[in-house]
VOGU-3710 file (C-alpha; in Angstrom, 3 decimals, decimal comma):
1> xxxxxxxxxx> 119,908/88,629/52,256  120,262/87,025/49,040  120,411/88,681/45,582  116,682/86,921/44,860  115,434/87,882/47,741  116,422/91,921/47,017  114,943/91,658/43,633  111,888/90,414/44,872  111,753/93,561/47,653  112,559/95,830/44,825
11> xxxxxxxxxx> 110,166/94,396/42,390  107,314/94,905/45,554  108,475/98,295/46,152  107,665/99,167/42,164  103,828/98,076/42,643  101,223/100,105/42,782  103,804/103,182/42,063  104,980/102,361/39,157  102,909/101,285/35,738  102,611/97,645/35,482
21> xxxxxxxxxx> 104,395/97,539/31,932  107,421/99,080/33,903  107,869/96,811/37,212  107,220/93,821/33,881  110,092/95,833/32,170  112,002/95,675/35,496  111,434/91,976/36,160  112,840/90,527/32,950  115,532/92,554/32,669  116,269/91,577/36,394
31> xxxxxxxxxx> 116,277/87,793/35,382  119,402/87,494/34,186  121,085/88,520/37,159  118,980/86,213/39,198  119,719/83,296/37,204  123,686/84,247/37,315  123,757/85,655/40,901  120,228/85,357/42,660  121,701/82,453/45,359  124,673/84,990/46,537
41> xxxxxxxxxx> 124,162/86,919/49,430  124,539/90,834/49,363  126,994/90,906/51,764  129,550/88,784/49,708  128,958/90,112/46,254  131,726/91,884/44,503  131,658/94,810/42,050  134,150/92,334/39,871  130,886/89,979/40,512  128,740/92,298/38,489
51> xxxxxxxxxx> 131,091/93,138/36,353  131,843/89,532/35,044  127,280/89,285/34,951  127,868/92,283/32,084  130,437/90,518/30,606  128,289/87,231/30,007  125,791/89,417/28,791  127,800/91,116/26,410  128,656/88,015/24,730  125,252/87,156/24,071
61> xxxxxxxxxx> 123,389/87,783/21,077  121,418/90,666/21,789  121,145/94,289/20,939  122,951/96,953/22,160  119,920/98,702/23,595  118,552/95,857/25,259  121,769/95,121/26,736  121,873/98,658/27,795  118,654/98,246/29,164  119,534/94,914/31,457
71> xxxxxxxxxx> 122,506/96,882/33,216  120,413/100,360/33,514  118,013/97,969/35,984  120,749/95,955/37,413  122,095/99,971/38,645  118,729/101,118/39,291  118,138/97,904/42,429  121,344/98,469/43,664  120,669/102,152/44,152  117,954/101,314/45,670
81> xxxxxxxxxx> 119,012/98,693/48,352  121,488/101,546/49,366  118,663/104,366/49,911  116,335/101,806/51,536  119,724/100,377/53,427  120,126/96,799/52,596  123,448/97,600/51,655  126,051/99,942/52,796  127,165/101,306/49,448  126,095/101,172/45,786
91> xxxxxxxxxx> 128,176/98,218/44,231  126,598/98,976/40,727  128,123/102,683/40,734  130,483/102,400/38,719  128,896/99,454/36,696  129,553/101,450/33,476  126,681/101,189/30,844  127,442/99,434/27,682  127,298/101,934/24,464  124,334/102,003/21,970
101> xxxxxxxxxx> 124,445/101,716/18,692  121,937/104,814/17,315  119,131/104,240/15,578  117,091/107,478/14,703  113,728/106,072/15,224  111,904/106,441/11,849  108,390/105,026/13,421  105,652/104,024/11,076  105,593/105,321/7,198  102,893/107,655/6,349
111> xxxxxxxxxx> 101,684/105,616/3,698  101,919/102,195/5,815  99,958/104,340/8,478  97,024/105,262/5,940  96,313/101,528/4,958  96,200/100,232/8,480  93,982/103,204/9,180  92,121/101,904/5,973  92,063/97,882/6,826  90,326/99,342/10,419
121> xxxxxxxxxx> 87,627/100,956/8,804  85,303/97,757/9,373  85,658/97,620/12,857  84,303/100,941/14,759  86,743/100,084/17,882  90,021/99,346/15,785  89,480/102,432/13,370  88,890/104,872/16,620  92,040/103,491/18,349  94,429/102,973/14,962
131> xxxxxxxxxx> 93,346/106,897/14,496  93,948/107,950/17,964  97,857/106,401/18,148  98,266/107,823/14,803  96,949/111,146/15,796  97,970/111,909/19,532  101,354/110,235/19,581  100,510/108,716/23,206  101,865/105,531/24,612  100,588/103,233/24,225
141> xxxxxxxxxx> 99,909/102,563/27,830  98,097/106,278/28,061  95,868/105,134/25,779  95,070/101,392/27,440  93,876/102,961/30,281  91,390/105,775/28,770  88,274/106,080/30,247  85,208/107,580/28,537  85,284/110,569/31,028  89,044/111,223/29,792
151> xxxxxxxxxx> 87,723/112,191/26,453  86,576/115,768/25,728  85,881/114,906/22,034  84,727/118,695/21,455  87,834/120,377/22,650  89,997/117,240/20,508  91,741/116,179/23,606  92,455/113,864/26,160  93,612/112,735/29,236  96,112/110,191/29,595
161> xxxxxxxxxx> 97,772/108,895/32,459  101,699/107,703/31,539  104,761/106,233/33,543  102,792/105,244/36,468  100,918/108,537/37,643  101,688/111,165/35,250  98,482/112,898/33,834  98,517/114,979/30,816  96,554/115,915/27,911  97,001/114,738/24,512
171> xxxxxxxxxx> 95,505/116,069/21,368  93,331/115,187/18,389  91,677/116,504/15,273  88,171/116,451/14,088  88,324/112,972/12,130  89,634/111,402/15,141  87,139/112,903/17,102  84,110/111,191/14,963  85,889/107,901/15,057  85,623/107,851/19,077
181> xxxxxxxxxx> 82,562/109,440/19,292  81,057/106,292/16,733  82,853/103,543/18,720  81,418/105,160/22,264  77,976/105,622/21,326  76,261/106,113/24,394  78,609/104,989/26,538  79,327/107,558/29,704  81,568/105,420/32,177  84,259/102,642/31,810
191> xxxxxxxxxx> 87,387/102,250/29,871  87,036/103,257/26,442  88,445/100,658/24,440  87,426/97,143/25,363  87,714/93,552/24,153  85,519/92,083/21,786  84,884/88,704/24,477  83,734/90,180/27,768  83,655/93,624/27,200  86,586/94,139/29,185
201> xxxxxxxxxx> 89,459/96,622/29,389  91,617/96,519/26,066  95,129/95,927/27,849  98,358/96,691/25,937  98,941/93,265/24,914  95,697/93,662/23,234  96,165/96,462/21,648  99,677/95,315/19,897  97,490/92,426/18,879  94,967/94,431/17,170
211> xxxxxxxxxx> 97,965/96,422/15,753  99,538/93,087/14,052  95,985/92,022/12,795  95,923/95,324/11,171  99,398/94,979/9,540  98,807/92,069/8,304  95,445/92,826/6,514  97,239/95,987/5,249  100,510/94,003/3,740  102,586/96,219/5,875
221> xxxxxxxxxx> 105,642/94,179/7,336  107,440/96,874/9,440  107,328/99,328/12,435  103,741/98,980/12,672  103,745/98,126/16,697  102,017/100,684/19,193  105,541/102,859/20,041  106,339/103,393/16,036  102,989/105,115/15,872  104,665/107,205/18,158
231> xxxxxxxxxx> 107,716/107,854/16,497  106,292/108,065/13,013  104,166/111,055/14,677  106,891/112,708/16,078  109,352/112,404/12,571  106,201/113,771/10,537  105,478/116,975/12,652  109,548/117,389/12,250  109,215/117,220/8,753  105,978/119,345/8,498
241> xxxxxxxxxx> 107,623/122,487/10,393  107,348/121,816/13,928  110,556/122,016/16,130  111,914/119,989/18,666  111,045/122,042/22,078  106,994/121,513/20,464  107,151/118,192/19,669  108,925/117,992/23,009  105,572/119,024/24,730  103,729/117,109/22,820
251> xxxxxxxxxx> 104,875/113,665/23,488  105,185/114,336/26,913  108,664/114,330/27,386  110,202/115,103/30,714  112,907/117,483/28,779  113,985/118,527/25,388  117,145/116,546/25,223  115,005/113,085/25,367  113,218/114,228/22,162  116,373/115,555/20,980
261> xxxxxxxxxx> 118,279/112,408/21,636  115,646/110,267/20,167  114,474/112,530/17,143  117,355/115,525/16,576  118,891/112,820/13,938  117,591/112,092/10,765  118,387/109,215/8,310  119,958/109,572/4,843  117,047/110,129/2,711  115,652/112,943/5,187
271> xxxxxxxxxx> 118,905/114,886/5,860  118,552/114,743/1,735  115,325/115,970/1,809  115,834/118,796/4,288  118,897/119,750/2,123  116,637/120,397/-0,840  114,152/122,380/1,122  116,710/124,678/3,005  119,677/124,896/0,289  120,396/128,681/0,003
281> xxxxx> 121,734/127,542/-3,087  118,791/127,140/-5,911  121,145/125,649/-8,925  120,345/129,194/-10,761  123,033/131,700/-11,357
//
């Protein structure tokens, strides 16, 4: 079997189990080492093969996370070919993964948030979904494939479904609440966000392009894609009181140590911040 033809098993083995952004996610990352590799066979490829494909990829102009990310899937298929026995041992083992330069993820500003929220107002659909990123932290993908009967607009929550299969409930306040409930109307069955031509399901791609109408319109140049909602969520409970293990729970994260990872650092002018909150020491004597 050649190195195509097991990314093209692996790919098919991702569908219908896994969310279509990830098998997407999984498929470009995977096309580098088909380019480089894909007309080898299995049986002759080398660990010093794979490690000369991180090399190249090393040298080119990308960042380190997305680098990261390319050899995470390259280990990821060749784990797999050894469960489902295509090969007799993991060659990607000990395909070490190249180091990331940290970030902390500082997400949307509060004030670049409000006059998105603000440019939405004229459009019922954009100014429920703009609130309900802002407010519920979900991925965007969660919130793509919300159906009216997800929403239980009284109780401020809903249903998403995340990372393929996983269901869980995210939550919103009252203002939210009247934004969704306006955009819905009468509506009882179907996805709830749809396209303006067709009435169809608003896919993710549409909602980052609602998202960069929105910036625009609002002047705001930065982290204003679907995932920095997210993160700007998450920093702002942080910074209003919450701690980790909540906002842990409510992003959905399968442990602590992702939102600590992700979240437990905080850029200059926050640590600065904090420092003048918690001081013990008030400048009196």
């Amino acid at each position: 079997m050649k190195v195509k033809r097991a990314i093209e098993l692996f790919l098919a083995a991702l569908e219908g189990v896994k969310a279509p952004a990830t098998v997407h996610w999984y498929s470009h990352r995977l096309a580098g080492l088909e380019a480089r590799l894909g007309d080898c066979r299995l049986a002759q490829l080398t660990h010093s093969d794979l490690r000369q494909w991180r090399s190249a990829l090393v040298r080119r102009n990308l960042s380190s996370w997305t680098r990261h990310g390319h050899v995470r899937a390259v280990r990821r298929l060749f784990r797999w070919l050894e469960i489902e026995g295509h090969t007799e041992k993991n060659l990607a083992a000990r395909l070490e993964l190249p180091p990331l330069d940290f970030v902390p993820c500082r997400g949307i500003d509060f004030a670049d948030m409000l006059a998105m929220v603000r440019a939405a107002r004229d459009s019922p659909r954009d100014y429920a979904l703009v609130l309900l990123l802002a407010d519920t932290a979900a991925r965007v993908g969660g919130v793509a494939g919300l159906t009216v009967k997800d929403l239980d607009l009284s109780g401020g929550r809903a249903f998403v479904r995340e990372k393929g299969s996983k269901t869980r409930p995210v939550y919103f306040g009252p203002r939210t609440a009247e934004a969704l409930a306006a955009y819905i109307d009468q509506r009882r069955t179907g996805p709830v966000f749809l396209s303006e031509k067709g009435g169809r399901r608003l896919l993710e791609g549409g909602i980052y392009r609602v998202l960069k109408r929105l910036a625009a319109r609002a002047g705001v140049t930065d982290h204003w894609n679907p995932h920095s909602f997210r993160h700007g969520a998450a920093r702002a409970m942080l910074r209003r009181g919450a701690n980790l293990a909540q906002v842990s729970q409510i992003l959905g994260h399968s442990d602590v140590s992702v939102t600590v990872k992700f979240y437990g650092s905080f850029v200059d002018e926050e640590l600065k911040q904090l420092h003048g909150r918690y001081s013990w020491v008030s400048g009196e004597d």
